[in-house]
C-alpha positions in Angstrom: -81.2 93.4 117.0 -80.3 95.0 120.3 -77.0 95.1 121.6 -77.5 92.8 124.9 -78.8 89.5 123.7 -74.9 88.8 123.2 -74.6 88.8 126.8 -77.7 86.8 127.4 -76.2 84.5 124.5 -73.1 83.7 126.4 -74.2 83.6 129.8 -76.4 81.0 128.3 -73.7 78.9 126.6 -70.3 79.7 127.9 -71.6 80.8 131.6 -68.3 79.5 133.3 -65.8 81.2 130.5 -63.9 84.2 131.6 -65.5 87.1 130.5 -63.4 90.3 131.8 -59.9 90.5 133.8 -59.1 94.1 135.3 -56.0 93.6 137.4 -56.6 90.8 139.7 -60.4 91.0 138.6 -62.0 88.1 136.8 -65.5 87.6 136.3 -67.2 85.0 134.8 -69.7 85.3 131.9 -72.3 84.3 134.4 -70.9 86.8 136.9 -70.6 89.2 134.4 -74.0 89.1 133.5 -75.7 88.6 136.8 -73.9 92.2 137.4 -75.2 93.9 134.8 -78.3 92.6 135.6 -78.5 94.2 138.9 -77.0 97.6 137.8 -79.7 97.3 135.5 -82.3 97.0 138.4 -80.7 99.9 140.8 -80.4 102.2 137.6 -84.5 101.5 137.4 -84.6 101.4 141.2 -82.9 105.1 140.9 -86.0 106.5 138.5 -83.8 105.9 135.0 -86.1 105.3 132.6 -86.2 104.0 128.8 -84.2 106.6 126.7 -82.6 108.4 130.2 -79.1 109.5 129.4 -76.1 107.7 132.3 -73.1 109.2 131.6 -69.8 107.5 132.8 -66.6 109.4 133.7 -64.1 107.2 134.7 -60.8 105.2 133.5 -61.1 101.8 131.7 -62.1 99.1 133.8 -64.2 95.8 134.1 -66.6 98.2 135.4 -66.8 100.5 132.7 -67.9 97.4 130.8 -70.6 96.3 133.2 -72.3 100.2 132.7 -72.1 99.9 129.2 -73.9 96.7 129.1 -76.3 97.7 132.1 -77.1 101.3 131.1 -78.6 99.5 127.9 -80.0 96.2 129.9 -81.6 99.1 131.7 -83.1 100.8 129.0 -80.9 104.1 129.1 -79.0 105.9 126.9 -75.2 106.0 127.2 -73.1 109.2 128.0 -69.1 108.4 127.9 -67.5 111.3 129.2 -64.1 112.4 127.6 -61.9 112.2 130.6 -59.4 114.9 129.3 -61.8 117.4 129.6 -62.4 120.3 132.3 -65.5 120.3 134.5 -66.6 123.3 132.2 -66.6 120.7 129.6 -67.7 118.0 131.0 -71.0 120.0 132.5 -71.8 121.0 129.0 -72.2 117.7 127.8 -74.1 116.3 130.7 -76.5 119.6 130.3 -76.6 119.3 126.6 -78.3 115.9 126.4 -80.0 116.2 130.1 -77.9 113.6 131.8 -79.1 113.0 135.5 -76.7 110.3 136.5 -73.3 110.1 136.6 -71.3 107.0 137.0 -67.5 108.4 138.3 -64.9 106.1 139.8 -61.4 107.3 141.9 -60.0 109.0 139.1 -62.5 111.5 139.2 -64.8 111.4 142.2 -62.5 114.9 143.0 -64.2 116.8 140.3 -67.9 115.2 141.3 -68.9 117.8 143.6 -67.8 120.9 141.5 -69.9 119.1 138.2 -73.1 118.7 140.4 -72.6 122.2 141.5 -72.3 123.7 138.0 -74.5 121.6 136.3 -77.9 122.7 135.7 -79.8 119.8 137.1 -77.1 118.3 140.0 -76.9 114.9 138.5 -77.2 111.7 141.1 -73.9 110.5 141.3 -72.4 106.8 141.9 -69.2 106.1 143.0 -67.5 103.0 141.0 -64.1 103.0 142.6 -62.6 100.9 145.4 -62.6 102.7 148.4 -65.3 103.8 150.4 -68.1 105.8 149.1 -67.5 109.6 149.4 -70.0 112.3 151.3 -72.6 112.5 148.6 -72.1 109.3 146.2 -73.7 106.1 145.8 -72.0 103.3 146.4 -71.6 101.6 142.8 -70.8 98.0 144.9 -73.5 98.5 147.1 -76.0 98.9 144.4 -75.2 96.2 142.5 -74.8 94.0 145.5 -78.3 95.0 146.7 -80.2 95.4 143.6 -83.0 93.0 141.9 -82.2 91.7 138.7 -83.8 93.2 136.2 -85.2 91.7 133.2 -83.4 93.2 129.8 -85.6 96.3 128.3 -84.4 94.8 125.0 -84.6 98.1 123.3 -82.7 98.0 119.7 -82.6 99.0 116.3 -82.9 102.6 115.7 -83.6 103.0 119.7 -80.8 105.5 120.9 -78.0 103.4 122.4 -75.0 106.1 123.1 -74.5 109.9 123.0 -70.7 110.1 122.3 -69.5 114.0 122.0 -66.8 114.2 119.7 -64.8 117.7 118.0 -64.7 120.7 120.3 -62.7 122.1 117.8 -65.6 124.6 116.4 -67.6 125.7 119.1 -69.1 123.3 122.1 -68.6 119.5 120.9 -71.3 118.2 119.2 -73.1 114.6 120.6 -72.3 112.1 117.9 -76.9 110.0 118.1 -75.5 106.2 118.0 -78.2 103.5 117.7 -78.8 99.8 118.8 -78.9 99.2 115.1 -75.8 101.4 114.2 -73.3 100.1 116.9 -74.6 96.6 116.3 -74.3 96.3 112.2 -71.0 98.5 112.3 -69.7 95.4 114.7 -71.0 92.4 112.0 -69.3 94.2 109.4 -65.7 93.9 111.1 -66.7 90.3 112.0 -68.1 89.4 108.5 -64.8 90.7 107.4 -62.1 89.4 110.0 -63.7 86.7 111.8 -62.9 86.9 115.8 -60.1 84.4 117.0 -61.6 81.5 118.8 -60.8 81.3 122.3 -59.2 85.1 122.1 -58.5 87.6 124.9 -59.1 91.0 123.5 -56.8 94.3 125.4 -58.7 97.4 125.7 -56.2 100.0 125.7 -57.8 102.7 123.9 -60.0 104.8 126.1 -63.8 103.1 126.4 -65.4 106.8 126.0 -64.0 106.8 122.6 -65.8 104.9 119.8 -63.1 102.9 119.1 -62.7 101.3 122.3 -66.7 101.5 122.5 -66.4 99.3 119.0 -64.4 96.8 120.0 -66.5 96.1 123.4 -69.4 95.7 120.8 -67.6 93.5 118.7 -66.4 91.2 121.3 -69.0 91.1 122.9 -71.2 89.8 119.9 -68.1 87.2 119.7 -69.1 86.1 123.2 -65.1 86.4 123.8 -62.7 87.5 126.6 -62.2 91.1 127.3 -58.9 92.6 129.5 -58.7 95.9 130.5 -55.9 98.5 131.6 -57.0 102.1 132.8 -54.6 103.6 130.7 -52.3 103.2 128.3 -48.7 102.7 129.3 -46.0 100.6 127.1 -44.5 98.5 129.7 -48.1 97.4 131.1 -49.0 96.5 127.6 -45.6 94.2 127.4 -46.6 92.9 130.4 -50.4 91.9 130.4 -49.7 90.5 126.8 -47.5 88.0 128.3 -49.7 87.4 131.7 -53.0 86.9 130.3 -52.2 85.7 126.5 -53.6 88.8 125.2 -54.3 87.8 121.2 -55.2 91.2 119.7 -55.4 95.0 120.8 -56.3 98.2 119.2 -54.3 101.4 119.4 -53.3 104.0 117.7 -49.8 104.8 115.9 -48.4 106.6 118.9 -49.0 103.7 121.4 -47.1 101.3 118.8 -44.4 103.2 118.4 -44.0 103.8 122.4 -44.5 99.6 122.5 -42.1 98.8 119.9 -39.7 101.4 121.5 -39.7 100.3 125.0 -36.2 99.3 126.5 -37.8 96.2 127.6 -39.4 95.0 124.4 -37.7 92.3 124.2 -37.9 90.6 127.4 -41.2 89.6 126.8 -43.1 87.0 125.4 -44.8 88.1 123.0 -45.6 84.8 121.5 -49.7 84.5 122.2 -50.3 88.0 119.8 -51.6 87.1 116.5 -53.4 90.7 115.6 -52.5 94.1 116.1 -55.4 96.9 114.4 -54.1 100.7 114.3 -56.3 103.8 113.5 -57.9 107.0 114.9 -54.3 109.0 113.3 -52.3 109.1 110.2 -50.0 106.4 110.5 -46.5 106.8 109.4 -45.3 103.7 107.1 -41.9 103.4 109.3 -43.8 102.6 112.1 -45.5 99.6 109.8 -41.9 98.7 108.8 -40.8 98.7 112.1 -43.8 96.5 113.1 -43.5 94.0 110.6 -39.8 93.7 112.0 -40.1 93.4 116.0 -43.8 91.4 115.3 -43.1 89.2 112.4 -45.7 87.2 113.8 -48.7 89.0 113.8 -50.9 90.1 111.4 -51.8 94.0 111.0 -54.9 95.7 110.2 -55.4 99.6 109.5 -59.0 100.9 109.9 -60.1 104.8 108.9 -63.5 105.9 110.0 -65.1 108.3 112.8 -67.4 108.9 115.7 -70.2 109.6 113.3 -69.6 106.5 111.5 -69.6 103.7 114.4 -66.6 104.0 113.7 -65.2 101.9 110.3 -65.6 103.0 107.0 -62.6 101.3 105.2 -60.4 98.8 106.3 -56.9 97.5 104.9 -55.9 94.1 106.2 -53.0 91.9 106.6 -53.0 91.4 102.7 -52.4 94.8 102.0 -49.5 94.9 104.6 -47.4 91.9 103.1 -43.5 92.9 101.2 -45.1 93.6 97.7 -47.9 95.7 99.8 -45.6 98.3 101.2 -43.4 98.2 98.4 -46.0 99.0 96.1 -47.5 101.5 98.6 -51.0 99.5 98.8 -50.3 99.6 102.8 -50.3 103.3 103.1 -54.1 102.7 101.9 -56.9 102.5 104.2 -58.2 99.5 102.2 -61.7 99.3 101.0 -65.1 100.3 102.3 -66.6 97.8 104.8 -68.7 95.5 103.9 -72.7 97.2 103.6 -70.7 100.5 103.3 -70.8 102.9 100.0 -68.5 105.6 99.7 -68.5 108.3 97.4 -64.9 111.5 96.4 -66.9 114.0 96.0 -66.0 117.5 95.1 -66.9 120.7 96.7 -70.6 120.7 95.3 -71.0 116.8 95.8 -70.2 115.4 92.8 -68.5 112.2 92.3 -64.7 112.8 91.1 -63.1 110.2 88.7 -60.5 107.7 90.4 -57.4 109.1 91.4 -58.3 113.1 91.9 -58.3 114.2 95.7 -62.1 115.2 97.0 -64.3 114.5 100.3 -64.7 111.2 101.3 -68.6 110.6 102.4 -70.2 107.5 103.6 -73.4 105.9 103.9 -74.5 102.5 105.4 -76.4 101.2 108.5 -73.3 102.0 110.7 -73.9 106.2 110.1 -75.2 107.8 113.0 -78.8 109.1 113.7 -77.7 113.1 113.7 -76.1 115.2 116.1 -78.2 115.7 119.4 -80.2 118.7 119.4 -78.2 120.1 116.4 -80.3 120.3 113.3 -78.1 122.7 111.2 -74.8 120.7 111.8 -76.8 117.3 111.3 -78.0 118.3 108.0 -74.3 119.8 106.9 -72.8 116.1 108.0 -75.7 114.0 106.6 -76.6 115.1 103.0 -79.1 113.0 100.6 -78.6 109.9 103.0 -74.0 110.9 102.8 -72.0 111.6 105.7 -69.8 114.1 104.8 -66.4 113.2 107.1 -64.5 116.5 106.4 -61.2 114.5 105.1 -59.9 114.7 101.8 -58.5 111.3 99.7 -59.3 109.6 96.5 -59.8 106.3 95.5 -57.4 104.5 93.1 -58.2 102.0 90.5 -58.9 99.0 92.2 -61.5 100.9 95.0 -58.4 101.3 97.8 -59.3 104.2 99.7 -56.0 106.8 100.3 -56.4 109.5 103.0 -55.0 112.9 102.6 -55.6 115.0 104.9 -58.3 116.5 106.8 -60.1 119.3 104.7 -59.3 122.1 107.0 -55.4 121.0 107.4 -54.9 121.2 103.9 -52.3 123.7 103.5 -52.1 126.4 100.4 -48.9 127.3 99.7 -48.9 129.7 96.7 -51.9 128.1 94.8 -50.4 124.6 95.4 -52.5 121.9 97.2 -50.1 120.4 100.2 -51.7 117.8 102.1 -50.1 117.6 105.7 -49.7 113.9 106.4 -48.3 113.5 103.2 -44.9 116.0 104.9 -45.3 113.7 108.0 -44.7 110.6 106.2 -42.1 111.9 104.4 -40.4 113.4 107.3 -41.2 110.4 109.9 -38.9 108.4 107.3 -35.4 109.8 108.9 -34.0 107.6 111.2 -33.4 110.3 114.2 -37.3 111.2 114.0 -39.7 109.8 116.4 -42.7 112.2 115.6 -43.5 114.9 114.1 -46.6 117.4 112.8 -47.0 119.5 109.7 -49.0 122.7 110.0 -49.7 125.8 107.7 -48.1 128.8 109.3 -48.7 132.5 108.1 -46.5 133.6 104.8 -46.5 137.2 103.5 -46.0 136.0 99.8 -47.2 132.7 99.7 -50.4 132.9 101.9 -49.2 129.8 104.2 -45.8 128.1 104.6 -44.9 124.5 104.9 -44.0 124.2 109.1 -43.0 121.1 110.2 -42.4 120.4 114.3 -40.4 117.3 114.9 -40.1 115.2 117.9 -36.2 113.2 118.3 -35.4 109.6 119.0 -34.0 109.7 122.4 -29.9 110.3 121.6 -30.6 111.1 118.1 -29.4 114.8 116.3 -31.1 115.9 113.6 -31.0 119.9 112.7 -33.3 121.8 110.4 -31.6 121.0 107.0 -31.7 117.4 107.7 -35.1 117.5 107.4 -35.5 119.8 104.8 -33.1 117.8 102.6 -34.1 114.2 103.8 -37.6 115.4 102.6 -36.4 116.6 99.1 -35.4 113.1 98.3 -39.0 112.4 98.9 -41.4 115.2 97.7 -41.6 118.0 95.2 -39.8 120.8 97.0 -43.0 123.0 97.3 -44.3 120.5 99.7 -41.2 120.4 102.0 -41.1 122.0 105.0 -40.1 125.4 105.1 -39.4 126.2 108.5 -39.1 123.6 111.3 -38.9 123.6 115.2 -38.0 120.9 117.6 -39.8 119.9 121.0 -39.5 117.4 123.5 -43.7 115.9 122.6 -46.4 116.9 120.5 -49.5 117.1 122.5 -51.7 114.3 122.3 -55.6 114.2 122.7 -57.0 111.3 125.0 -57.4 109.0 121.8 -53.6 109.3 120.5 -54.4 111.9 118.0 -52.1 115.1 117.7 -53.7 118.1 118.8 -52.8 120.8 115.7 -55.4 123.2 116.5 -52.7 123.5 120.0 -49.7 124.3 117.3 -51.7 126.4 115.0 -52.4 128.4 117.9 -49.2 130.7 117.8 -49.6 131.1 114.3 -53.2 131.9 113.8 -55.0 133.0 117.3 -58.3 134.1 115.4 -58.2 130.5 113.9 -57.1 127.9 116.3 -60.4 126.9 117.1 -61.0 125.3 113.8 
């Protein structure tokens, strides 16, 4: 199966349907697919042949769509480009995997000239923004108004359909080998699981570059569904497009809900079209489920774990598992079971299986678990073991086969021989009322080894001192797990997917380790 016959399929029955909206954008299926078509053709037109990396640096769009679709119509090989990063950065991965085009749009055309200059073959770059072409760029519009259409290269199955580079947090990042086949079954699974909503407009609000914005084009796609797209994520446009276009379902990540469901202007809004709301890519506090269920009574949730190398869901926990009893119980601080077609395996630190209940490495196999990493064959063969991906985060299973996350393996903390799992504190902590956010790291300790820190973000108008916290948490955990010291700031910083950066607040504390 490759990725693109759902395009053919719907521009074949549903030509007229809207496909994408992108401000005041709308293309039809028909439109939509006659322009990937003809990016397809100037991409060939350009020398890009069958497995030729494209890379794409730009903010979400109806564009960014039409490249993913037409890199692959086109034969190519996908290259998202983590927008967050430097031009130091962003040159490695574009020399790493030998990318000769890059796709930029007016966020980023600026940095163009000084990531041809540095890279080490000056990659042919194509303007998608709105403006006029700049000194040295293609003119994405041009192309595509110009070009042939090209007849789909059909590549799929284990073809390579997207290098996606993913860590940075040991070393240079490493580029996450996606194929046809991966992408494509990882997308089924979902659908097996939670069929798409007839009729539904789907908000892309999650950066595209990241796999689970990338997943969700895939699955909508296959749907033959609507697609609506905001560069970025702000609360207010979200309130806003919801209501305008009908939006029926989105995908973010804790952070984005809580700034959503916090937003002065909440409740002007009708809200009344949104029937499904997913949440993943960070450990997700159960206040801000509580305070979901609340202000969204009406829509069902969905929590899904999983990873770049994984396409992305391993486990999912749906709107069963987030009813009353559920999060009484605690069932909803699960990440559910493993996805249909997926195995998954606590394993201890020599790879065997641990009983149900005891904390280990979660690993993974099933057709959704990426090819390797690009031109890495000793970190491919640390992640993929015996046919197992080996994620790196620590859980256990309980009786039933729910899946509970624990931490990532390297933010475990030891305290004086005693196991503390981070997100664990944050929950605990991320229960007081005057909290908004917070992090838990391990910070140096002369007796102990490492020390319960906890940094803690305040609701607007709220006080809360260091005691509070330290006493709220000892209604809630054993005492050795509570937070020993604890600071306040005004944000936590955030990578480009919503996830808090703790190798940034580790820093301080351990400068020969923030890296890892």
């Amino acid at each position: 199966m490759y990725l693109t016959l759902s395009l053919q399929r719907s521009m074949q029955l549903t030509p007229e349907k809207t496909a994408t909206i992108c401000g005041q954008r709308r293309h039809s299926f028909r439109e939509y697919g006659e322009r990937v078509g003809r990016l397809a053709g100037a991409l060939r037109a350009l020398g890009v042949q069958e497995n030729d990396r494209v890379g794409l640096l730009s903010l979400n769009s109806d564009r960014f769509l039409e490249c993913i679709m037409g890199v692959w119509w086109a034969g190519g090989v996908l290259n998202p480009v983590n927008i967050r990063w430097s031009v130091p950065e962003i040159v490695y991965s574009l020399d790493d995997c030998d990318t000769r085009v890059l796709i930029v749009d007016d966020a980023f055309a600026a940095m163009a000239p000084k990531i041809r200059a540095r890279a080490r073959h000056a990659p042919l770059l194509i303007y998608a923004g709105d403006g006029p072409a700049p000194e040295g760029m293609l003119c994405y519009e041009a192309l595509v108004d110009k070009a042939a259409f090209a007849e789909d290269a059909g590549r799929g199955g284990n073809d390579l359909a997207c290098i996606m580079y993913t860590g940075g947090t040991t070393g240079h990042p490493k580029g996450v080998m996606q194929s046809h086949l991966n992408l494509w079954s990882a997308a089924i699974q979902r659908l097996a699981e939670t069929p798409i909503l007839r009729g539904s407009t789907t908000l892309h609000v999650v950066p595209l570059f990241h796999i689970a914005g990338l997943g969700r084009v895939v699955m909508q796609s296959l749907a033959g569904e609507c697609q609506a797209v905001l560069p970025g994520f702000d609360p207010l446009e979200v309130l806003r497009i919801i209501e305008r276009e009908r939006i029926t379902d989105t995908v973010m990540v804790p952070t984005m809900i809580q700034a959503v469901l916090n937003h002065p202007a909440f409740d002007e809004y009708d809200l009344g079209s949104f029937k499904r709301l997913g949440y993943g890519a960070s450990p997700s506090a159960s206040v801000m489920v509580e305070q979901a269920v609340r202000k969204l009574p009406h829509v069902e949730l969905s929590h899904a774990y999983g990873l770049t190398e994984a396409c992305p869901v391993i486990s999912a926990s749906g709107p069963a598992n987030h009813g009353e009893a559920a999060r009484k119980s605690g069932l909803s601080r699960s990440v559910g079971q493993p996805a249909f077609a997926v195995l998954v395996r606590i394993v201890d630190p020599q790879g065997r299986e641990v009983p149900r209940g005891v904390v280990g490495e979660i690993t993974a196999r099933g057709p959704n678990i990426m090819l390797g990493y690009w031109n890495k064959p000793e970190e491919t063969a640390k992640a993929l073991r015996d046919g197992w991906l080996y994620t790196g985060d620590g859980g256990y299973m309980d009786a039933d086969g729910n899946l509970y996350i624990v931490d990532r393996i390297k933010d475990m903390i030891v305290s004086g021989g005693e196991n503390v799992y981070s997100a664990e504190v944050e929950n605990a902590i991320a229960q007081h009322p005057a909290v908004a956010m917070c992090a838990v790291i391990g910070v140096p300790h002369e007796r102990w080894g490492e020390a319960v820190h906890a940094i803690v973000v305040s609701r607007p108008g709220a006080e809360v001192d260091e005691e509070a916290v330290r006493s709220h948490c000892r209604e809630l955990i054993a005492s050795y797990k509570c937070p020993k010291s604890v600071e306040f700031r005004d944000a936590l910083p955030l990578s480009s997917a919503g996830k808090i950066l703790k190798r940034d607040l580790r820093e301080p504390y351990w400068p020969d380790r923030a890296a890892t």
